[in-house]
C-alpha angles and dihedrals in degrees: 000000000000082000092053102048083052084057100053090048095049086051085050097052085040093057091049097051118108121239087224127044112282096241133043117015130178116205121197123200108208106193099188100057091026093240141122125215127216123224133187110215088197097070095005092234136132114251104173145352120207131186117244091190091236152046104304119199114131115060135163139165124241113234099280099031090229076125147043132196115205117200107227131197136146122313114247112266107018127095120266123255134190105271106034097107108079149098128268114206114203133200112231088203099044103034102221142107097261094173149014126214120194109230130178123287118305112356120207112169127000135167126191122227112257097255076061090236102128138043120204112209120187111211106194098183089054103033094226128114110219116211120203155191105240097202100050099030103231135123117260092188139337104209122190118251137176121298119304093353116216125169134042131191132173116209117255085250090048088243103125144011117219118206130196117217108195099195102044090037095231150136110224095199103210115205094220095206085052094037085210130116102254102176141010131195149172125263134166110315115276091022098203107181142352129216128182130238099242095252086044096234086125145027126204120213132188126210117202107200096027086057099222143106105228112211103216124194107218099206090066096025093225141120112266102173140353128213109208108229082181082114085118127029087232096052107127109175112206114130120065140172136183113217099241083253092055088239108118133035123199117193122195113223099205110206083016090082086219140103120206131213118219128198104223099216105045086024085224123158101250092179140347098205110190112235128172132306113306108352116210124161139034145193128174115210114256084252086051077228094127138010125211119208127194112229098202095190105033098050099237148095116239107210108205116198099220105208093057095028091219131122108264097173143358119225119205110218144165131303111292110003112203112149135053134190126165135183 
């Protein structure tokens, strides 16, 4: 008896173990093989790749990263079919796609509010952003926003969304309590992603092709400075992350194979630090210990430490690596 009670508690624990290790966790989004690769901080190491079924870019983590919703669209070079454009929302524990939300044509980037209520969902082919109830699955609203919307990015108070439109080269602010556009306004031109100082008195946008980061103050919504990234013809600026103390801001180049360090308060250029081909996409640890950056073109995944700005490792990945999101 007593055998068989120990059994039936080892299969208990068994069945409440995660497939992944229960604290930090990296997440890379590859677009062109429709897969994301998993990678331990701890040891920077993949432990596992998994097939999203589609082509994967944008990618964040919900509060408490127990979560991850992954931004699908269809893959380069195939023919689109109904259904392409949508959501995967994937377990952290048990490692493993547990839902699908339909979104507007051709998402990009996304992010969910931290109650976890609403999802954002950027459609570039029909310039609109849907908004919707994550736990029903329906749309709330789909607003109208600037040309081939891109990035989306909720402040850190869940005041405002800020989305990029890459054609028109503009920021739709969205009111979030009144789910409305309430203001729009010119950036660098190609404006690629957004991220929030951590008290959301500023925003921070960077503009590919215009080869800036606009500092934005979010109580005007208008810009109040800009930092020129043009040090290299190939500079592209598109990823971009905020240390948890607002501190410090790092901006991917793109084809520009860098990724620069900012100080936040003289907006000088601390460090340009060369990674792999095309970086995309990056993602600080929640520590700011480490940053993980996408080489799109190179197949990898560069990982800065960030107290002494230097490669420490280099990750191989999928094909095409273009998202990160970490925990």
């Amino acid at each position: 008896m007593i055998k068989w009670a120990l059994l039936i508690l080892f299969i208990f624990v068994l069945a409440g173990c995660s497939k992944y290790p229960s604290g930090g966790l990296v997440l890379v989004t590859n677009e062109r093989d429709g897969t994301v690769t998993v990678i331990d901080p701890g040891t920077d190491s993949v432990i596992d790749v998994f097939y999203t079924g589609a082509r994967a870019r944008g990618i964040r983590m919900n509060a408490d990263g127990s979560r991850a919703y992954i931004a699908l669209s269809t893959m380069l070079n195939h023919k689109k079919f109904a259904g392409d454009d949508r959501i995967a929302v994937f377990d952290t524990h048990k490692g493993e796609i547990i839902n699908i939300i339909d979104v507007g044509s051709d998402p990009e980037q996304l992010d969910v509010s931290k109650d976890e209520k609403y999802l954002y969902a950027s459609n570039e082919d029909a310039g609109t952003l849907t908004i919707t109830d994550v736990q029903t699955g329906e749309p709330v609203a789909t607003l109208t926003v600037g040309l081939e919307p891109e990035g989306i990015t909720l402040s850190p108070d869940g005041r405002w969304a800020y989305v990029t439109a890459e054609t028109s080269n503009t920021i739709s602010v969205i009111d979030t309590e009144k789910q409305q556009v309430i203001k729009t306004f010119l950036v660098g031109a190609r404006p690629r992603s957004v991220a929030f100082s951590p008290d959301s008195a500023k925003a921070y946008v960077t503009s590919e092709v215009g080869q800036l980061l606009s500092v934005v103050d979010t109580s005007t919504h208008s810009v109040v400075n800009t930092v020129s990234l043009a040090f290299d013809q190939n500079s592209k600026p598109v990823g971009i992350a905020v240390t948890p103390d607002g501190k410090t801001i790092y901006v991917a180049n793109g084809r520009g194979n860098s990724v620069s360090i900012i100080d936040a308060v003289s907006l000088e250029i601390l460090k340009t630090i060369p990674v792999g081909e095309r970086v995309w996409g990056i993602a600080l640890t929640p520590d700011a210990t480490k940053l993980y950056a996408a080489n799109g073109l190179s197949n990898d995944v560069s990982v800065i430490d960030t107290s002494a700005n230097k490669i420490i490792k280099t990750i191989k990945a999928g094909d095409g690596p273009w998202g990160v999101a970490t925990r």
